[in-house]
N, C-alpha and C positions, 0 to 999 in steps of 0.2 A: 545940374547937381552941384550942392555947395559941397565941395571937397576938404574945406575947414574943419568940418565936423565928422569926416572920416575917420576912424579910428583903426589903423591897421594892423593892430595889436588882435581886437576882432575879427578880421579878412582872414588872420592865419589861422586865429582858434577854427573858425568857420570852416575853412578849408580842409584843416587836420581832422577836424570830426566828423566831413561827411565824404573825405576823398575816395573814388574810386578805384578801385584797382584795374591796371590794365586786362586787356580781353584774355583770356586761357581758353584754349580749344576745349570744346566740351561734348557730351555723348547726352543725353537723356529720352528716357520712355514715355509719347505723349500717350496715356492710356483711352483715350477720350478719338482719338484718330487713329488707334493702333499701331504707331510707328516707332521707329526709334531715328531720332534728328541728332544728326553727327552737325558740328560745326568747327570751322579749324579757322578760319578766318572773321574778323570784326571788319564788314565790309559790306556793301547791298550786292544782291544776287539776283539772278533769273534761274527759276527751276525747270528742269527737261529730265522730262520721263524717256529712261531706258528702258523699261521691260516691267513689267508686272512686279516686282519687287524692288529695283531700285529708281528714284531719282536723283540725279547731280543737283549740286549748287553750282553755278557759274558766275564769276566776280564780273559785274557788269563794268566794272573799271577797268578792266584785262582786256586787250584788242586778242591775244592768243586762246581765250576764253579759258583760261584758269580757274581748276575745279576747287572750292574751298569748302565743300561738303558731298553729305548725301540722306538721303532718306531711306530706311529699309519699312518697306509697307507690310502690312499683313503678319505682322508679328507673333501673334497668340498662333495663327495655320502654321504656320513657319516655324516656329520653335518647338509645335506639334508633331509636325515632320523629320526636324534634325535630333529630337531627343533632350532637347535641354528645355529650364523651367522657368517660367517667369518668374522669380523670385531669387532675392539676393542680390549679389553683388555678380555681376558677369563682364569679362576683357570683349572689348570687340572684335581684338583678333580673332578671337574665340569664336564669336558670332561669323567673322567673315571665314573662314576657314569654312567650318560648317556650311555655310552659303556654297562656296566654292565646291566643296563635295559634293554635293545632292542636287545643285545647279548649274552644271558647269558652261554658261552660254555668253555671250561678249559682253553684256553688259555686267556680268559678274566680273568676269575679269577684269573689265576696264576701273572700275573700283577697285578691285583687289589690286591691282599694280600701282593704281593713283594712290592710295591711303594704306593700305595694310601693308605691302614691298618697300615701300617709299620709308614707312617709320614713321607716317603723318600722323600715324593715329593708335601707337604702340602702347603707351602710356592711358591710354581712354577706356574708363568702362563703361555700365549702363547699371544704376543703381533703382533695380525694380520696387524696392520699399518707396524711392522717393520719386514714383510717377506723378508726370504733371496732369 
């Protein structure tokens, strides 16, 4: 590469116009698989099913196996069950609370202590206008 003709003046315009923001844990509704994919960590995973309604993300970087997500399945039965709508803007807590009540078996809880107790995931909704 002739480096002569590099013009660093462009490297940064370049840079500032396409730069990424770092990762933010985020929540969304794939409407298409009926779930809702929580993610807290920018990292590769291995997924394991707890129970008919949750899976973990497990950071395969972690030798402690460090959960950095979850999956909640069956969404539309599930939200039919607990009384709330698919539609709008909904907190996850919200969501796992609900879960927690009408569920109460270990793999609900092992979530709910990982993410919801924890604060991992306080701040997170699930915005059903903008399903994937």
């Amino acid at each position: 590469m002739n480096t002569a003709s590099l013009d660093l003046t462009d490297v940064g315009q370049f840079v500032r116009a396409y730069y990424v923001e770092g990762f933010k844990p985020l929540a969304w509704y794939d409407k298409h698989l009926d779930c809702i994919r929580v993610q807290i960590k920018d990292c590769s995973f291995t997924e394991q099913r707890l129970s008919k309604i949750f899976t973990v993300l497990q950071a395969n970087h972690d030798v402690r196996s460090s959960l950095v997500g979850f999956t909640i399945k069956g969404v539309r039965h599930l939200f039919t069950n607990l009384g709330l709508q698919l539609t709008g803007i909904v907190s996850l807590v919200e969501i796992l609370d609900g879960i927690v009540k009408a569920f109460p078996d270990e793999a609900v809880v092992i979530v709910k202590e990982e993410f919801a107790d924890s604060g991992k995931v306080n701040d997170l909704t699930v915005d059903f206008s903008q399903a994937a």
